[in-house]
C-alpha positions as CSV (number, residue, x, y, z in Angstrom):
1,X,2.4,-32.9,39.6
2,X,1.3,-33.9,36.4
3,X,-1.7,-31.7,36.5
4,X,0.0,-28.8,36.9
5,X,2.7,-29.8,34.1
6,X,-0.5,-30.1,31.8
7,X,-2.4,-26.8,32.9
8,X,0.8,-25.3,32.3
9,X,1.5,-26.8,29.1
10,X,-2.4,-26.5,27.7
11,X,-1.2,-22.8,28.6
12,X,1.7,-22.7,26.9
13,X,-0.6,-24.2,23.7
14,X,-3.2,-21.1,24.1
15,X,-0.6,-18.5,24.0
16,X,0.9,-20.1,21.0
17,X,-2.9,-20.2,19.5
18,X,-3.3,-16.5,19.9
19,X,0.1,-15.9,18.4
20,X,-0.5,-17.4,15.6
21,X,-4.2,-16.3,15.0
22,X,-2.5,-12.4,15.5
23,X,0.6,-13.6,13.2
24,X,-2.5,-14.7,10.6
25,X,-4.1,-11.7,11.2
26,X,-1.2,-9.5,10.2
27,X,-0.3,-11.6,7.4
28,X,-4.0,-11.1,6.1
29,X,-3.8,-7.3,6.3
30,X,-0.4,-7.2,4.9
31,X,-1.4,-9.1,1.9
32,X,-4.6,-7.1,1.4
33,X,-2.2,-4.3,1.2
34,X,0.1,-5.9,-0.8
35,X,-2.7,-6.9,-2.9
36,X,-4.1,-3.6,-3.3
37,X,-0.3,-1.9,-4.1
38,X,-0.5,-4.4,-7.1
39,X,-4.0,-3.1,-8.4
40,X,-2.9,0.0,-8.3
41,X,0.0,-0.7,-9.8
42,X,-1.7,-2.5,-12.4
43,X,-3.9,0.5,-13.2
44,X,-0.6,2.9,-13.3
45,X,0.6,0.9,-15.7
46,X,-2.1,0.3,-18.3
47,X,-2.7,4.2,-17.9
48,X,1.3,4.4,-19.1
49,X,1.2,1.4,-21.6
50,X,-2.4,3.2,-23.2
51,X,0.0,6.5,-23.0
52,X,2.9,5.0,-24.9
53,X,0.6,3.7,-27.8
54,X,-0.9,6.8,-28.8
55,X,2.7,8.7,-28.3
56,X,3.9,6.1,-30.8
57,X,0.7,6.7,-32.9
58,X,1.7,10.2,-33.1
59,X,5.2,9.7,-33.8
60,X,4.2,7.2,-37.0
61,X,1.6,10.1,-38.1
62,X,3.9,13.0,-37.6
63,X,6.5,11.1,-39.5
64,X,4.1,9.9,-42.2
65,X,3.1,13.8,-42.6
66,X,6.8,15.1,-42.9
67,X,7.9,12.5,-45.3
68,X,4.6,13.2,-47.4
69,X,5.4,16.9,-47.2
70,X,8.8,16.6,-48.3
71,X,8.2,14.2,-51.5
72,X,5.4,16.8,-52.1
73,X,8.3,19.6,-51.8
74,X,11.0,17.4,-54.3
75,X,8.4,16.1,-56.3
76,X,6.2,19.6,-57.0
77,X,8.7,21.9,-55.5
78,X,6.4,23.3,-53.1
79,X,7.0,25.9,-50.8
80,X,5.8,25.2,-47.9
81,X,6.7,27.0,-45.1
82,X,4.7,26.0,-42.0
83,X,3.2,22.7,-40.7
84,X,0.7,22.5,-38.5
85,X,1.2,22.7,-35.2
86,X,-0.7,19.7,-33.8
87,X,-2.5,16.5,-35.4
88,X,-5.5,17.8,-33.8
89,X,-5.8,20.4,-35.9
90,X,-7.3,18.5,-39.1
91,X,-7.3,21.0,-41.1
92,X,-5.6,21.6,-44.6
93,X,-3.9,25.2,-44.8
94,X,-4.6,27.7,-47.2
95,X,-0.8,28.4,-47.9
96,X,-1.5,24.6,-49.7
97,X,-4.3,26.4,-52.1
98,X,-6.9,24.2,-50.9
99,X,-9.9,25.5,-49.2
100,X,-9.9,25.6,-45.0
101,X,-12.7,24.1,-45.0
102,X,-11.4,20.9,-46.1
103,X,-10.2,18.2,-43.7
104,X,-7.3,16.7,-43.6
105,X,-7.4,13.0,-45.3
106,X,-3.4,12.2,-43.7
């Protein structure tokens, strides 16, 4: 009797062994996933934060160049009619009598 209470318990302790190996199994692949969600993650959001510092970089410049083109304006009465279109373009217009072949020291 007690031979077969302990077959069936020893059993009963294997099936619970391989449950809990699958259950550790699963919970490895889950948190590799997890783990991998959060690199990405991670990557998404330096690519954003990197984003947002030259946006505000831009902002700063493009203000910086409209308030020295207005004091140049009040200061020199200057017309000037047209800004450049983008801080790429490093160039000094003619309309400013300065040569185009300049750059642009703002």
């Amino acid at each position: 009797m007690f031979i077969g209470l302990h077959d069936q318990l020893k059993n009963s302790l294997d099936g619970f062994s391989k449950t809990l190996e699958d259950f550790k199994g699963q919970l490895g692949t889950k948190l590799a996933s997890v783990d991998k969600n959060i690199r990405n993650l991670d990557k998404k959001f330096n690519k954003q934060f990197d984003q947002l510092s030259h946006k505000i970089d831009d902002i700063y410049e493009r203000a910086a160049t409209l308030a020295i083109i207005n004091r140049l304006r009040a200061d020199h009465e200057l017309d000037i009619r047209h800004l450049p279109s983008s801080l790429m373009d490093r160039r000094i217009p003619t309309y400013l009598g300065i040569s185009s072949t300049s750059t642009n020291p703002i």
